[in-house]
C-alpha positions in Angstrom: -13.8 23.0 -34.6 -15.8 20.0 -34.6 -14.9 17.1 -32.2 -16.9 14.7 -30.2 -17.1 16.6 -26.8 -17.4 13.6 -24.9 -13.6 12.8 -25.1 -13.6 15.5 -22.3 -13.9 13.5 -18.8 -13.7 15.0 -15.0 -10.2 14.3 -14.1 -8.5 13.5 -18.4 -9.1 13.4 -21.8 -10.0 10.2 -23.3 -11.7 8.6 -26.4 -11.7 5.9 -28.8 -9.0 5.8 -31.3 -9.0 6.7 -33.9 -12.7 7.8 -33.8 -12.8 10.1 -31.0 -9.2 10.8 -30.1 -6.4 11.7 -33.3 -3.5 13.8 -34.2 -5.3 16.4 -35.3 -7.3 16.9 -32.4 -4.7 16.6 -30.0 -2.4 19.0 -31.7 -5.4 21.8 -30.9 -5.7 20.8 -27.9 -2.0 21.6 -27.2 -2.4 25.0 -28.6 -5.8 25.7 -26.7 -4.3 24.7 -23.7 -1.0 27.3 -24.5 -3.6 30.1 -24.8 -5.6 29.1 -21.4 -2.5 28.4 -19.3 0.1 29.9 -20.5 2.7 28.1 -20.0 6.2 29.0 -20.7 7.6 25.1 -20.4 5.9 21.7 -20.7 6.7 18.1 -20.3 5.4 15.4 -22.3 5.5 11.8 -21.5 3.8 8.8 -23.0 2.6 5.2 -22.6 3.5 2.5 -25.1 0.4 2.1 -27.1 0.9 2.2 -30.6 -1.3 5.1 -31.0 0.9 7.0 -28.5 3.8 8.0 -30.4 2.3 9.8 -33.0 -0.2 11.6 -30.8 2.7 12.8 -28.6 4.2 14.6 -31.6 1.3 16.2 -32.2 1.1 17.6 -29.0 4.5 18.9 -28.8 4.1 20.4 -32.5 0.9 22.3 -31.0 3.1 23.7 -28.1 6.0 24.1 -30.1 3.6 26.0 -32.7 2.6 28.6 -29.8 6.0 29.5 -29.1 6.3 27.2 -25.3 9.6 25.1 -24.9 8.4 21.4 -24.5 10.6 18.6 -22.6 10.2 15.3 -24.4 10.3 12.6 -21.8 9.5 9.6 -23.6 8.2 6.6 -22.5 7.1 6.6 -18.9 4.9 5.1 -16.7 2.0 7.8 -15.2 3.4 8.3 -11.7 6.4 9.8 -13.1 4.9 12.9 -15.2 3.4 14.2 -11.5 6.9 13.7 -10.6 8.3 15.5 -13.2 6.1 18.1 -12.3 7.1 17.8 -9.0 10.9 17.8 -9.2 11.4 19.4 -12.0 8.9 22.2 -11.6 7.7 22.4 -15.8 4.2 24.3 -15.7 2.3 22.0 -17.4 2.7 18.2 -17.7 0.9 15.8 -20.1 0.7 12.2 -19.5 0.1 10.3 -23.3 -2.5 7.7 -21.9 -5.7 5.7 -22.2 -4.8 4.5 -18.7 -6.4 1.0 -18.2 -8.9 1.5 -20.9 -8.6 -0.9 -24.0 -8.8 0.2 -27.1 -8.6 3.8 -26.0 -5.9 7.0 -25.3 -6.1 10.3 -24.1 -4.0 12.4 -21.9 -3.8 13.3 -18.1 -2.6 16.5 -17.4 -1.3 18.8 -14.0 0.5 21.7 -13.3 3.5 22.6 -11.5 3.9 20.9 -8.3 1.7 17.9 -9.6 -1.1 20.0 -8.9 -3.8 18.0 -11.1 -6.1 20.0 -14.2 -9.7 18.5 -13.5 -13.0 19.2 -15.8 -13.7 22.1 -13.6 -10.2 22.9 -13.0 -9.7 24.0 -17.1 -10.5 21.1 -18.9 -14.5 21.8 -19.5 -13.5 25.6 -20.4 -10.6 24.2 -23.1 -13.7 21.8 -25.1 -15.8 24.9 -24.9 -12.9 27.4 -26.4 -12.4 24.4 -28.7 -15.9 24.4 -30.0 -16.0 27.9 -31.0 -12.5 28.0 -32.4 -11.5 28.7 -36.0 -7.9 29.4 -35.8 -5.3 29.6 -33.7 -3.4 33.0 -33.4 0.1 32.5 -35.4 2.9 33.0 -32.5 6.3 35.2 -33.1 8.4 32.8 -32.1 8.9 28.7 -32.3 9.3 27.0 -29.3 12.5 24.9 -28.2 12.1 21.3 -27.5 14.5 19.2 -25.8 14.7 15.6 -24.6 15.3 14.4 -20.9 15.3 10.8 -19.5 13.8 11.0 -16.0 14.0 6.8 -15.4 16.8 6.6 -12.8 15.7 10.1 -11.1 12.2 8.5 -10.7 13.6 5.0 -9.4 16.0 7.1 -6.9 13.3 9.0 -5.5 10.9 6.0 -5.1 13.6 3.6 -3.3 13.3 6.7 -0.6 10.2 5.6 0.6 11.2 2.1 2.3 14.7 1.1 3.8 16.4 -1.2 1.2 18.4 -3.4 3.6 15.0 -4.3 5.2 13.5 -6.1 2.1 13.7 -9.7 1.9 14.9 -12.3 -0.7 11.1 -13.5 -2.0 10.1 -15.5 -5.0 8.1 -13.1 -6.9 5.9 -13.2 -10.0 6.1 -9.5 -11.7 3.5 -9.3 -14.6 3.4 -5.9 -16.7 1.4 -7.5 -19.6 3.9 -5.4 -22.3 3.0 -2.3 -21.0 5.0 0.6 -19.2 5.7 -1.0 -15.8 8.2 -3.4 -17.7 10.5 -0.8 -18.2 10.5 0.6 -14.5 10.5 -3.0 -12.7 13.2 -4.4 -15.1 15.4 -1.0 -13.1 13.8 -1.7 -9.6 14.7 -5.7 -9.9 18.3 -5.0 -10.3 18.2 -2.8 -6.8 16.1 -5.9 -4.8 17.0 -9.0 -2.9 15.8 -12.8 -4.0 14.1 -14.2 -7.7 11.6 -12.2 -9.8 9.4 -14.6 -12.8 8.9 -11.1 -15.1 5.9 -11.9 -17.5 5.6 -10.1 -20.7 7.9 -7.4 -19.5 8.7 -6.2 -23.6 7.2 -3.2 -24.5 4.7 -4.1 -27.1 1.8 -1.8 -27.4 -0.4 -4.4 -29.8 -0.2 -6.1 -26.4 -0.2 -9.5 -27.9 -0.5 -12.0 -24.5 -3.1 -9.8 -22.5 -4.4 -6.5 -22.1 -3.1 -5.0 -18.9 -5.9 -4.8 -17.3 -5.6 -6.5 -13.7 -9.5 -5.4 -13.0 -10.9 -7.8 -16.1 -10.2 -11.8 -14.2 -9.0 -13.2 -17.3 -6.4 -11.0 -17.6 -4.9 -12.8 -14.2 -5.1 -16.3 -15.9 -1.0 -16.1 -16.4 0.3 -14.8 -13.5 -1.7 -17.5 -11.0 -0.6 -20.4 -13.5 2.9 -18.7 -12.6 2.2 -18.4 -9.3 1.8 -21.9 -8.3 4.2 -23.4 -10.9 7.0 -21.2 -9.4 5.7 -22.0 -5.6 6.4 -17.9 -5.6 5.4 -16.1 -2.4 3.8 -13.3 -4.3 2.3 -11.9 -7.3 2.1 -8.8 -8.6 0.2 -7.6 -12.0 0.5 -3.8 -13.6 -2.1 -1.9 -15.5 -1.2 -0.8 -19.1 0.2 2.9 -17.9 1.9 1.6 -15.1 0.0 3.5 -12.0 -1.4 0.9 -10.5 -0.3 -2.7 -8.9 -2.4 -5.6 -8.0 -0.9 -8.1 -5.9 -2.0 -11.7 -5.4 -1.1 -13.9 -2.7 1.0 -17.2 -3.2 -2.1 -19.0 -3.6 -3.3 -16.9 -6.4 -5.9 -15.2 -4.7 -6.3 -11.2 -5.6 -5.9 -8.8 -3.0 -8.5 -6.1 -2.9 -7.9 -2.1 -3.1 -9.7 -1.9 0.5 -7.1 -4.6 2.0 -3.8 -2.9 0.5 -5.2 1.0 1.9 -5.1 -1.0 5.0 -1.7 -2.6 4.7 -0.2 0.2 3.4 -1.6 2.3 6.4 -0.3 -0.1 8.8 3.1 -0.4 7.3 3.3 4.0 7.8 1.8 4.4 10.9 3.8 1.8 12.5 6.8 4.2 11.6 4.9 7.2 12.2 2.2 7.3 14.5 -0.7 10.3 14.9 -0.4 11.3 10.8 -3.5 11.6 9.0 -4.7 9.3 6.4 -7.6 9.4 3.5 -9.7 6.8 2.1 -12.4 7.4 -0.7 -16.0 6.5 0.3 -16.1 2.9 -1.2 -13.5 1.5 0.9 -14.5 -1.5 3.3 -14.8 -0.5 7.2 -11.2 -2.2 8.1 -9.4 0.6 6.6 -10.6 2.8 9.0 -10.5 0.7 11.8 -6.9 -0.3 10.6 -5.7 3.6 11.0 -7.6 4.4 14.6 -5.9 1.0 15.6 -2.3 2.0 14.6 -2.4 5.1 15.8 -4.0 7.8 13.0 -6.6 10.0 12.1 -8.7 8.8 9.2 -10.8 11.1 7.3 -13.3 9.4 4.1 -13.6 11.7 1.6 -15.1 11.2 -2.2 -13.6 9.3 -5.4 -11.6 10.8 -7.7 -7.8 11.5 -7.6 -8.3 15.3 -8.2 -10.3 15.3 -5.0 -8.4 12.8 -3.1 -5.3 15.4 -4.3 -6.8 18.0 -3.1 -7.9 17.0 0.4 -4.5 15.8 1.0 -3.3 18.7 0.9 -5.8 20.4 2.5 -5.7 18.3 5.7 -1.3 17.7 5.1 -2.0 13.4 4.8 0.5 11.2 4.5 -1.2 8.8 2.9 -4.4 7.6 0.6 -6.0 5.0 -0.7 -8.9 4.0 -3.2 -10.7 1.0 -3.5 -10.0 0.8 -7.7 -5.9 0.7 -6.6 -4.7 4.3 -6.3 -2.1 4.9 -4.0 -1.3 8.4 -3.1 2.0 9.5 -1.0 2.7 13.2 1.0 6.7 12.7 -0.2 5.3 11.6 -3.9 4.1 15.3 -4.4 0.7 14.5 -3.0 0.2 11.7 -6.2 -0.6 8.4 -6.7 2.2 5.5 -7.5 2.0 2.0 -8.0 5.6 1.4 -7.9 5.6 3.3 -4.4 2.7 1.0 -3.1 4.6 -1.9 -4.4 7.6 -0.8 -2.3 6.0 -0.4 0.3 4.0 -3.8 0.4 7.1 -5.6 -0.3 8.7 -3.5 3.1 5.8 -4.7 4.7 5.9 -8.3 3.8 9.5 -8.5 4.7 9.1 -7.4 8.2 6.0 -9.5 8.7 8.1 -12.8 8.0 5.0 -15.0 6.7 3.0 -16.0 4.3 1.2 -13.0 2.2 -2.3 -14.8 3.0 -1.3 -15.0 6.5 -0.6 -11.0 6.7 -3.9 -10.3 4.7 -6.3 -12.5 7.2 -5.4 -9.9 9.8 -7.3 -7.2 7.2 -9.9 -9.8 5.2 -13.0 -9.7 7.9 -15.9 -8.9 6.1 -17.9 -10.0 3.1 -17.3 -8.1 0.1 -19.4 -7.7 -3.5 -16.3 -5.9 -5.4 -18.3 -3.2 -7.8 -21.1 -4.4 -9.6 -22.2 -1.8 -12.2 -26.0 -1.3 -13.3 -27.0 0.4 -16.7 -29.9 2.8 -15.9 -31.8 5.7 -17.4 -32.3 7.6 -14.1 -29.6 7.9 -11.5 -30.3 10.3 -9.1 -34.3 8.4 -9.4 -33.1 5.3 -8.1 -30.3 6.8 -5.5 -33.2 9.1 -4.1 -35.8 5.9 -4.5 -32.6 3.8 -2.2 -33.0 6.6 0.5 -36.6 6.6 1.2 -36.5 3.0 0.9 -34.1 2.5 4.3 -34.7 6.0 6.2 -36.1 4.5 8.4 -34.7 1.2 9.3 -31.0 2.4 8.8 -28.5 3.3 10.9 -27.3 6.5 9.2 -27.1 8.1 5.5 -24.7 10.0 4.1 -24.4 11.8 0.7 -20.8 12.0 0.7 -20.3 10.2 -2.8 -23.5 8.7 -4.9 -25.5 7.3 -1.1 -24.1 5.1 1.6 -26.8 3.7 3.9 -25.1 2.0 6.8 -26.6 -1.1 9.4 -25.2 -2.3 12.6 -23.7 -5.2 10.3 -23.6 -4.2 6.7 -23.7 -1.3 4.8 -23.9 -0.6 1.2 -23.0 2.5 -1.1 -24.5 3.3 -4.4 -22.8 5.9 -6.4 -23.5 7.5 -10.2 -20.7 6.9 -13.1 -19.5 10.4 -14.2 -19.3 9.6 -17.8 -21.8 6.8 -18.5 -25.4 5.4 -17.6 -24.2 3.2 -14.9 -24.5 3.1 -10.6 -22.0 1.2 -8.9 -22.5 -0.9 -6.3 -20.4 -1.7 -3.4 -21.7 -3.8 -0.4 -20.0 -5.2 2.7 -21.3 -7.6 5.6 -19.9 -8.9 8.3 -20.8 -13.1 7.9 -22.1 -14.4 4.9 -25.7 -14.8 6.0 -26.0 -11.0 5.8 -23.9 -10.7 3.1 -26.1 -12.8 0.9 -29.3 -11.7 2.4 -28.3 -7.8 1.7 -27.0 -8.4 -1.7 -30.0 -10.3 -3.1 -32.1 -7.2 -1.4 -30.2 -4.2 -2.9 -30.0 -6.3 -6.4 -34.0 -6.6 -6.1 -34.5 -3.0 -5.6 -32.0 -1.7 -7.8 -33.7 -4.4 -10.7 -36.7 -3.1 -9.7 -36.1 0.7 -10.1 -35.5 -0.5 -14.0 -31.2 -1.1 -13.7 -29.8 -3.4 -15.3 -26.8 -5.4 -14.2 -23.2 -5.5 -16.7 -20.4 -7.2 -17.2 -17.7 -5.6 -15.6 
């Protein structure tokens, strides 16, 4: 079967549409995956992109077609199929998705118990089945398909993780940008205390105000304008699948990935202390300082949700966080919410009882770059030219993910984009002399090993 094999990604599936990623493709995807797996029940879930409908149906015609009973669920937000997987116990789970991408959709996909289907983990092995496959093996029998709305079982389960009569009555500006959070926050609203400003809370999936993409700046523009005009003491912005939240303080400014892992630790170890916690290798020092001062064990481990999954379970965490906004929970089956984190802020800020910038300042020490990406034609070149470069003046060096050279007051990591010709940089100081000073040196050496800085 031909198909551009690049649609196949570490931890999903994901292409252009309708270039890359179409019915027909999908549809043998379902049926490769029936003949790998084996699966006797699936659920299918889906986003709100207009391309997601009809991809959906083909996937369910592809399971169907191999004789597997398939549980439509609809339109959902991401953090509910690992639910479904989780509570309902289906043995495979497929998220319709491009996730934050623009102009894209693909799928996500995990197994019983939310246990997540990486590139290694199947994915690689169904494009290479694909490749050689000219037909697929006619089953004896047609599978059953039913439909099941998991909304109020998902919003029931996710008010477990705070205590309700603890939250207070805020002013807060809820932006979902038309995607799939507007359907779960419209539900949570009606369960919470004080006045919510809901921007673009219809499901439109031409996405006609913004694209929900709370990483691109632009995409903010409407929710600070809200901010201020509503004097709101909070702000907080959805991506297009609904798996992530971005909050913003009541001045407008965005709270980083590193400063909510940090939050959201404190808020759990102040209820339960000596639990250990993750963080992925990019996140700023004050998360782990935040956990060894509250009480937990912190242990850093790579980027990736299938490996963050993974390790969680391996060492029983509670809790982890990732700089790009991933928030994964023990009691959410080991997976990542954004609804949960949001719960779990908003518990936070309630007991705190002041202003959200006020809370942050206590986590917002050092001097932060955000990731800045660099097109290059040689990777692991420039990684290995960064190590030979510092051996000897730096404090340490680790390979855990990409390189991370570390200095009494900054460090830096490098790390290589699984899927294009880009390192990312993240780099931290501790005033703004050094900050400056290091970033203008790592940009110089980078620039000089031939990358190229982008646009986000």
């Amino acid at each position: 079967m031909n198909f551009s094999t690049s649609i196949f990604k570490d931890y999903d599936v994901r292409g252009d549409y309708p270039k890359e990623i179409n019915p027909q493709i999908f549809k043998a995807i379902a049926q490769e995956l029936t003949l790998f797996f084996k699966p006797k029940i699936v659920s299918v879930g889906r986003d709100n992109r207009n391309s997601s409908k009809d991809l959906s149906s083909s996937v369910i015609d592809g399971f169907l077609a191999q004789g597997v009973n398939v549980v439509d669920l609809g339109l959902i937000t991401t953090d509910m199929i690992y639910f479904a997987a989780g509570k309902f116990g289906y043995d495979l789970n497929m998220m319709i998705t491009g996730s934050h991408a623009e102009g894209k959709n693909g799928f996500k996909i995990c197994k019983k118990g939310a246990f997540p289907i990486s590139g290694e983990g199947g994915l690689y092995q169904i494009r290479d089945n694909l490749l050689k496959r000219e037909s697929f093996p006619k089953s004896k029998i047609i599978g059953k398909l039913t439909k099941k709305d998991i909304l109020n079982d998902w919003i029931k389960h996710a008010l477990t993780f705070i205590n309700l009569k603890k939250i207070g009555a805020f002013k807060i500006v809820v932006d979902t940008g038309n995607g799939m959070a507007g359907l779960v926050m419209s539900k949570i609203e009606e369960r919470l205390p004080g006045e919510f400003f809901n921007l673009f809370f219809e499901l439109d999936g031409s996405f006609p105000n913004h694209f929900p993409n709370p990483l691109i700046e632009e995409n903010l523009i409407a929710i600070r304008k809200k901010i201020l005009e509503s004097k709101a003491n909070l702000g907080i912005a959805f991506d297009a699948d609904g798996d992530r939240a971005f909050f913003l303080d009541e001045k407008g400014k965005t709270i980083s990935g590193t400063i909510l892992t940090a939050m959201i630790s404190k808020a759990i170890l102040s209820k339960k202390k000596r639990e250990t916690l993750l963080y992925n290798a990019v996140c700023g020092k004050i998360v782990s300082e935040t956990i060894e001062k509250y009480g937990g064990k912190g242990i850093r481990v790579r980027v990736g949700h299938s490996i963050i999954k993974e390790k969680m379970r391996k060492y029983n965490a509670i809790f982890a966080g990732e700089h790009s906004g991933h928030f994964f929970f023990r009691d959410n089956f080991f997976s990542d919410s954004g609804l949960i984190a949001t719960l779990k802020v908003l518990e936070l800020f309630s007991l705190e009882k002041k202003p959200f910038s006020k809370i942050i300042k206590e986590f917002d020490k050092y001097f932060v770059s955000g990731e800045i990406n660099f097109k290059v034609d040689n990777k692991q070149e420039i990684m290995k030219a960064l190590e030979s470069e510092f051996k000897n003046s730096a404090e340490s060096i680790d390979w855990l993910d990409g390189i991370s050279v570390w200095f009494q007051d900054w460090w830096f990591n490098v790390r290589p984009s699984n899927t294009e010709p880009l390192l990312r940089l993240n780099l931290e100081a501790e005033n703004r002399d050094t900050f400056d000073q290091s970033l203008r040196l790592i940009f110089g050496k980078i620039e000089k090993l031939g990358g190229k800085r982008v646009s986000h």
